[in-house]
C-alpha positions as protocol buffer text, in pm:
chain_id: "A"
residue {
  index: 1
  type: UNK
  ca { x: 0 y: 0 z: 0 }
}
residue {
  index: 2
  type: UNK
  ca { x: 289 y: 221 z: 81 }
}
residue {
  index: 3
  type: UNK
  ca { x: 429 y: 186 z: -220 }
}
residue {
  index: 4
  type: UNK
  ca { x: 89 y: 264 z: -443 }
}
residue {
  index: 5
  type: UNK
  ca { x: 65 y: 578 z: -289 }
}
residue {
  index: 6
  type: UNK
  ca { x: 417 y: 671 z: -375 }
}
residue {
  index: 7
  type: UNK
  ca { x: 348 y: 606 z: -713 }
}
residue {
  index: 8
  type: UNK
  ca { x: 89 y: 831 z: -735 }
}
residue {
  index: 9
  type: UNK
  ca { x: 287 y: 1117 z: -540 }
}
residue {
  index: 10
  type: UNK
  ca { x: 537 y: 1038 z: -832 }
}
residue {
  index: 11
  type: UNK
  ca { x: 279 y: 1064 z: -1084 }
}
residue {
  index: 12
  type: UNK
  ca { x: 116 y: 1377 z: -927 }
}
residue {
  index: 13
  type: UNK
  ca { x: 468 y: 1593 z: -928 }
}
residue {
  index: 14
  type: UNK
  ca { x: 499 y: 1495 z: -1293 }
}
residue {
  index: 15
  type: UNK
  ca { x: 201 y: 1600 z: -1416 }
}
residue {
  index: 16
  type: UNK
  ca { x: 235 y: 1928 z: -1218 }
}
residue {
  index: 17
  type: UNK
  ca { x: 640 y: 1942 z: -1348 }
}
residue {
  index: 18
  type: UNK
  ca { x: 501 y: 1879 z: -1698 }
}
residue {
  index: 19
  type: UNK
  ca { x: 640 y: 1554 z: -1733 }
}
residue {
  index: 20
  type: UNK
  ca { x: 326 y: 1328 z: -1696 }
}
residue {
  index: 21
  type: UNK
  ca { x: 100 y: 1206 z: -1917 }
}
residue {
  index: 22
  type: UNK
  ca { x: -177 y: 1402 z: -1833 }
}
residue {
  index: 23
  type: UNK
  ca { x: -283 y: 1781 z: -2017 }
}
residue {
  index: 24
  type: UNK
  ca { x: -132 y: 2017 z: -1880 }
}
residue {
  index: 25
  type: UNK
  ca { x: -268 y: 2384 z: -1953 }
}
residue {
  index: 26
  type: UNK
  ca { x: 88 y: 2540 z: -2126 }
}
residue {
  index: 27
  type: UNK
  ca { x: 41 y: 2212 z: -2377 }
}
residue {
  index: 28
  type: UNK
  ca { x: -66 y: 2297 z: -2703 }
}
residue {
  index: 29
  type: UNK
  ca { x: -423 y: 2173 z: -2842 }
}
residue {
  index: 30
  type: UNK
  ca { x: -572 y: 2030 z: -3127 }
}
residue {
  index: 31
  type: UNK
  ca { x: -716 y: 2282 z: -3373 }
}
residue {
  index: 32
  type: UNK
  ca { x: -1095 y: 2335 z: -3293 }
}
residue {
  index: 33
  type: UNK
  ca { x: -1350 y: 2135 z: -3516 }
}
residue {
  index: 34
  type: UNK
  ca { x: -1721 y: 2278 z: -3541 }
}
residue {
  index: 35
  type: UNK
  ca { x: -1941 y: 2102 z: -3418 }
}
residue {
  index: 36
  type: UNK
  ca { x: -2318 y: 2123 z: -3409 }
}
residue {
  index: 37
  type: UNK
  ca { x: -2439 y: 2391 z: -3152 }
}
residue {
  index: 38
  type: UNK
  ca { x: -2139 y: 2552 z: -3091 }
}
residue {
  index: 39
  type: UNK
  ca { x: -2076 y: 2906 z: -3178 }
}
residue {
  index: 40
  type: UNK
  ca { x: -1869 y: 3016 z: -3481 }
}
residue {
  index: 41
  type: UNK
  ca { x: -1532 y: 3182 z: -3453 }
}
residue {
  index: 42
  type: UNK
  ca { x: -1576 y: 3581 z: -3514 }
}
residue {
  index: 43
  type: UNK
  ca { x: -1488 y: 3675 z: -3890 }
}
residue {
  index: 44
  type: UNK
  ca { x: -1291 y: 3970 z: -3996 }
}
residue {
  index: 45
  type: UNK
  ca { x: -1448 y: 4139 z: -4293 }
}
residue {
  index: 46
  type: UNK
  ca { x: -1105 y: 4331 z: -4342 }
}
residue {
  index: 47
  type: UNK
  ca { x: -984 y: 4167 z: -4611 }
}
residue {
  index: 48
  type: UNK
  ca { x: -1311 y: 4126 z: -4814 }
}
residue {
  index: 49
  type: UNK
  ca { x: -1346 y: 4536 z: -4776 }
}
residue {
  index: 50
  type: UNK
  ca { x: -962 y: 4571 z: -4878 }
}
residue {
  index: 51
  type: UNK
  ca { x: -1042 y: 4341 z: -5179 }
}
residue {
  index: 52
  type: UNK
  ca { x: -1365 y: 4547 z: -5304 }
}
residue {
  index: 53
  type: UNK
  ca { x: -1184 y: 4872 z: -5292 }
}
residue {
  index: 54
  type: UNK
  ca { x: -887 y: 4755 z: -5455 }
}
residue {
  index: 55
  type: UNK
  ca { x: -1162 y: 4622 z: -5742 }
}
residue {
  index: 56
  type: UNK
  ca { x: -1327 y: 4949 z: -5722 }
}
residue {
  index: 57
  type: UNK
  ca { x: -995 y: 5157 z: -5834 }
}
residue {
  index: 58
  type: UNK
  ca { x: -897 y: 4916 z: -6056 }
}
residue {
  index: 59
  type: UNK
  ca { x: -1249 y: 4941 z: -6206 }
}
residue {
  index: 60
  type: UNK
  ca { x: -1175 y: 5314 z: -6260 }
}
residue {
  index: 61
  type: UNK
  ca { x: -857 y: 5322 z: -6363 }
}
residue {
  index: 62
  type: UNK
  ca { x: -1014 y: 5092 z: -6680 }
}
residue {
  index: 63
  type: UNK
  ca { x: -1306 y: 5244 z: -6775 }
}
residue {
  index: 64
  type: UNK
  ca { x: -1221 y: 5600 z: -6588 }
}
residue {
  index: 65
  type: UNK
  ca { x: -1571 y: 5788 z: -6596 }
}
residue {
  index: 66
  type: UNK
  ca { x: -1820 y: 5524 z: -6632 }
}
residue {
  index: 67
  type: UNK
  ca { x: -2017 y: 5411 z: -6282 }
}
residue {
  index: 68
  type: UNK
  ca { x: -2004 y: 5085 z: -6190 }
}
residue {
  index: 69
  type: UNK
  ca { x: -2374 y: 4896 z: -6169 }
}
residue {
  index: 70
  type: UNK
  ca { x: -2376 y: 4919 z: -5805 }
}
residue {
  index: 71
  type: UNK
  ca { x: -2323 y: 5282 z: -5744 }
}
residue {
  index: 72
  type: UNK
  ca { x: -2590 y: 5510 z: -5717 }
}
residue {
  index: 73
  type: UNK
  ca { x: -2920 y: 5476 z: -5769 }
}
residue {
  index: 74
  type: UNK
  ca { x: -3051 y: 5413 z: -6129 }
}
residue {
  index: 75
  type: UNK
  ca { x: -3208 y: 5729 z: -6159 }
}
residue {
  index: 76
  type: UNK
  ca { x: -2879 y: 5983 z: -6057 }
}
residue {
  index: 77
  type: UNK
  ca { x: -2622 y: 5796 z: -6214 }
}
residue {
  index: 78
  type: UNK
  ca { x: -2787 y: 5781 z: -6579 }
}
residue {
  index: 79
  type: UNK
  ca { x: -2747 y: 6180 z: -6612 }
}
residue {
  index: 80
  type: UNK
  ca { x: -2386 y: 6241 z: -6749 }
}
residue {
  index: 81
  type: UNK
  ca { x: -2379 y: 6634 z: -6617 }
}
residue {
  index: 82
  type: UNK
  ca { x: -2183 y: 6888 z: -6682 }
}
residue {
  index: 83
  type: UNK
  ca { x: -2178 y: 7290 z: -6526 }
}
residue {
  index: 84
  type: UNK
  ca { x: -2024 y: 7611 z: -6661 }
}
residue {
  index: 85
  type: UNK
  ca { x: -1962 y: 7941 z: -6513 }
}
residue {
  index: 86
  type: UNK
  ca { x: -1876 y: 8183 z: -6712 }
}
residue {
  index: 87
  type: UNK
  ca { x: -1907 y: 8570 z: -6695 }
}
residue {
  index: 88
  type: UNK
  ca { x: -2224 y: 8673 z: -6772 }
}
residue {
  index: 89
  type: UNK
  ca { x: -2440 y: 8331 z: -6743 }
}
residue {
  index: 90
  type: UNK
  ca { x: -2418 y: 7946 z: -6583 }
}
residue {
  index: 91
  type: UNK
  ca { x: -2495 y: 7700 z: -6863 }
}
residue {
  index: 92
  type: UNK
  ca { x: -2550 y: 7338 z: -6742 }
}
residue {
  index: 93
  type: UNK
  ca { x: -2561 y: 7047 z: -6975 }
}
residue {
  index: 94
  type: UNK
  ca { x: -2755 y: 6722 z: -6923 }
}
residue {
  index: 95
  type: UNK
  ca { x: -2726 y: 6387 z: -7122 }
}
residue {
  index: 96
  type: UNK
  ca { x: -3057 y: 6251 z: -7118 }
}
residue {
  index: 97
  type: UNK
  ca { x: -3149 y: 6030 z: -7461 }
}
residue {
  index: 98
  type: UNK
  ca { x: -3478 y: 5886 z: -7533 }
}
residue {
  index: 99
  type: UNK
  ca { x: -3689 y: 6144 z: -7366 }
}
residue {
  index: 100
  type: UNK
  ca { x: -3918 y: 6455 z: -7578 }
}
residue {
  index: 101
  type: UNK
  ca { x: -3869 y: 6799 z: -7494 }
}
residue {
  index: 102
  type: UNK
  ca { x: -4180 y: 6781 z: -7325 }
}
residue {
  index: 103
  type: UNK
  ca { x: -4046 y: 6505 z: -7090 }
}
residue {
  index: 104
  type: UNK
  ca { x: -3868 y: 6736 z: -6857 }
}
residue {
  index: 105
  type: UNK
  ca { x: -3959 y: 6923 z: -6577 }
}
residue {
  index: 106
  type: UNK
  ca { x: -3717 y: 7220 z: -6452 }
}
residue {
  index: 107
  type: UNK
  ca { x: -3739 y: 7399 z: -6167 }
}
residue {
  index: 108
  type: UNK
  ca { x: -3521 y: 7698 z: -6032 }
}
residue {
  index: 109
  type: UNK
  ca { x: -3600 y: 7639 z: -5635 }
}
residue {
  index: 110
  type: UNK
  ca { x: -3343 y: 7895 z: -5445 }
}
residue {
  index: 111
  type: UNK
  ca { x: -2982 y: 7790 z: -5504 }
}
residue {
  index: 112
  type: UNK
  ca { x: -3107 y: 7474 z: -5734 }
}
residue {
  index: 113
  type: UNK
  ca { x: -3182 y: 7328 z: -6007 }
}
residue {
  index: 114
  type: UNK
  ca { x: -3410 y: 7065 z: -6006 }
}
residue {
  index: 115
  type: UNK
  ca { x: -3403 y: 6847 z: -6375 }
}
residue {
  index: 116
  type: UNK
  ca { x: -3681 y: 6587 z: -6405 }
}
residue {
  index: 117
  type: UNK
  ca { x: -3731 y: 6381 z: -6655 }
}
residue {
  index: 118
  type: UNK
  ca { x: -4016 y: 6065 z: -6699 }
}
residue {
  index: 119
  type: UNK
  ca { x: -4126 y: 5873 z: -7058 }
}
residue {
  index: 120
  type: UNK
  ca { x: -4353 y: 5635 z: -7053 }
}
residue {
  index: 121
  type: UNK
  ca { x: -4401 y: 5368 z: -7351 }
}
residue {
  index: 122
  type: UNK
  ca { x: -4718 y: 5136 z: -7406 }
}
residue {
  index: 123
  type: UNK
  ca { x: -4775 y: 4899 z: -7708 }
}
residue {
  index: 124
  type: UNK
  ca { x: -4992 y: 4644 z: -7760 }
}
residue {
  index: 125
  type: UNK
  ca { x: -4951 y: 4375 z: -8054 }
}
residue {
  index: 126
  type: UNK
  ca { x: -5211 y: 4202 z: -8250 }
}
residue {
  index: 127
  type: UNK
  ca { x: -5176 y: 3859 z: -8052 }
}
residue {
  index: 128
  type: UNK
  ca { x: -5235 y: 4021 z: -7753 }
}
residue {
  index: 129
  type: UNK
  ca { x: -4902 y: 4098 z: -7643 }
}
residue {
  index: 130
  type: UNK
  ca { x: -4868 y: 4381 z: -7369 }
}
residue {
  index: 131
  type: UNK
  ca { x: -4577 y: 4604 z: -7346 }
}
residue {
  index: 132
  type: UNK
  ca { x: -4452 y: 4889 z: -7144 }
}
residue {
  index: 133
  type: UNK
  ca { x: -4162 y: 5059 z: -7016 }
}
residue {
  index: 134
  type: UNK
  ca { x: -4110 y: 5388 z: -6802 }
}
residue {
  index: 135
  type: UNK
  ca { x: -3818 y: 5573 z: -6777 }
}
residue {
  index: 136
  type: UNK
  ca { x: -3731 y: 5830 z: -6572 }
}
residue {
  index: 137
  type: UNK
  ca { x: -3442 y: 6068 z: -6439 }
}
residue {
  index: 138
  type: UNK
  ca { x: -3378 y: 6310 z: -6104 }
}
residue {
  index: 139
  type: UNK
  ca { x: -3111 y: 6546 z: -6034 }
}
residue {
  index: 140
  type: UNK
  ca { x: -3036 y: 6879 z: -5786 }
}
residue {
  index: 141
  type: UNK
  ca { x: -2759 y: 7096 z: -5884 }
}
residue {
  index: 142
  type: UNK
  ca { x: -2595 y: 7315 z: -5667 }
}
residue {
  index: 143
  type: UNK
  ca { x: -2669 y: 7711 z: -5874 }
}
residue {
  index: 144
  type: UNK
  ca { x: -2398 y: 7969 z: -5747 }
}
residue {
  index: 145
  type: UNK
  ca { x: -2575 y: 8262 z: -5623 }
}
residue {
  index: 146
  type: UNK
  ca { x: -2726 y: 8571 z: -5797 }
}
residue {
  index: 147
  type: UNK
  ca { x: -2867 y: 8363 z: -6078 }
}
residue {
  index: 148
  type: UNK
  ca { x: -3231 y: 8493 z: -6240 }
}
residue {
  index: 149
  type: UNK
  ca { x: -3444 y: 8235 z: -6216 }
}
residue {
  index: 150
  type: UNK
  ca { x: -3711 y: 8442 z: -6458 }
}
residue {
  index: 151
  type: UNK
  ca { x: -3500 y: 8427 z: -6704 }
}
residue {
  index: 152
  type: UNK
  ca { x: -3363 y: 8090 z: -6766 }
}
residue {
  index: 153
  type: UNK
  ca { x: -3360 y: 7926 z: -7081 }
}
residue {
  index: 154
  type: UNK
  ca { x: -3371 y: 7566 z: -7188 }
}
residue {
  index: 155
  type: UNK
  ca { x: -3305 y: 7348 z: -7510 }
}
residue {
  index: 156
  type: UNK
  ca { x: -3340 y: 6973 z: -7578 }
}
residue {
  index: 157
  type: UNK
  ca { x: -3126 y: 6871 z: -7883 }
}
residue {
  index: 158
  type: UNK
  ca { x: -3002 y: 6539 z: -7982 }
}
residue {
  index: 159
  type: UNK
  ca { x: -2986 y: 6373 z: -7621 }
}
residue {
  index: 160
  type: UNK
  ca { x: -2864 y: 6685 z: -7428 }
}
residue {
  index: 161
  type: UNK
  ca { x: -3015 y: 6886 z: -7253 }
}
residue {
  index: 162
  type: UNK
  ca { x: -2927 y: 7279 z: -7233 }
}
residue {
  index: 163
  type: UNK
  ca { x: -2990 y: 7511 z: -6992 }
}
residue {
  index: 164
  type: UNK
  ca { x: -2903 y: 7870 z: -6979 }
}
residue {
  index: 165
  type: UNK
  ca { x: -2930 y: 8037 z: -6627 }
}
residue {
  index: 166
  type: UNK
  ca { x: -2838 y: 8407 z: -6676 }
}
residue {
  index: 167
  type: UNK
  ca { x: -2638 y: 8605 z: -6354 }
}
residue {
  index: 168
  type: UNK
  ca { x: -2815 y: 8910 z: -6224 }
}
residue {
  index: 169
  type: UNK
  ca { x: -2600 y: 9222 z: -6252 }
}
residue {
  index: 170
  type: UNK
  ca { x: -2487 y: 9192 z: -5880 }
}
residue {
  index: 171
  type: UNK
  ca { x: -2330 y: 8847 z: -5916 }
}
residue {
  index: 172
  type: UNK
  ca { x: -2076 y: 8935 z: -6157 }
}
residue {
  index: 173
  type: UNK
  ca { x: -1873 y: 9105 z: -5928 }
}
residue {
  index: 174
  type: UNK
  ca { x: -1588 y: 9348 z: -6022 }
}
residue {
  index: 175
  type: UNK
  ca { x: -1196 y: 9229 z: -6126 }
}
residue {
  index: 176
  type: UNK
  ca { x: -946 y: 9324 z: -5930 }
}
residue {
  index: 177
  type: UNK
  ca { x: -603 y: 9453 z: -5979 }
}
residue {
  index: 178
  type: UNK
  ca { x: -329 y: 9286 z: -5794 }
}
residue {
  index: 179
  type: UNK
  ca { x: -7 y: 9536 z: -5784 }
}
residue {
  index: 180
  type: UNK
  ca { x: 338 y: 9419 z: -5724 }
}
């Protein structure tokens, strides 16, 4: 009996030394398995963010200009825009093909410009066949100030859309000369 419990004293002091059989904690461990019911390590999106930005400028760097299917809303990125200042008016140009001059809807509201745009297409074939399609287009500018609204012009020629905001006298301001 004496002896038996020696042997485990002996065996106690080596697990606790390391030297045992037995786990210790410093002892490394299996890699984890999932198993059903147990909760998922956490996942860093890092890398997938890293890899759709990296997409995203290579994306531009190709086809510089044109958006990408997922940006912006169909409406605001259709409109290819384009502002001028120059001295005497603001002329803003719109691309907006398939739409009739009577299609758009302007509006001068403070220090915007609101450009509107819907079409709506219906057909209806012999064999019954039902079609229709509606498009339509949205977009606020940003109007530098002392622009007359009452006087603003618009055209509609070949896809693009013109429109001439004239500056009120006080908005042109007066050059000055820089002495040295």
């Amino acid at each position: 009996m004496a002896s038996q419990q020696q042997t485990e004293e002996k065996s106690k002091s080596q697990v606790e030394q390391g030297g045992g059989k037995a786990l210790s904690k410093a002892a490394p461990s299996a890699p984890a398995r999932y198993r059903p019911g147990a909760s998922l390590p956490a996942v860093s999106w890092e890398p997938i963010r890293r890899m759709r930005e990296e997409f995203d400028r290579i994306f531009d760097l190709t086809f510089g200009g044109w958006p990408a299917p997922w940006e912006g809303t169909g409406r605001d990125r259709l409109w290819g825009l384009d502002m001028e200042e120059k001295e005497n008016n603001v002329i803003v140009r719109a691309e907006a093909p398939g739409f009739e001059p009577n299609d758009f809807d302007l509006q001068v509201r403070g220090d915007q410009l609101v450009l509107r745009a819907a079409h709506k297409a219906e057909s209806e074939e012999p064999d019954g066949y039902h079609e229709w399609s509606r498009q339509e287009l949205y977009r606020s500018v940003a109007l530098p100030t002392g622009v007359d609204a009452d006087k603003v012009q618009a055209t509609y020629r070949n896809g693009v859309l013109t429109v001439t905001l004239p500056k009120t006298e006080d908005s042109n301001g007066r050059r000055i000369t820089v002495q040295g």
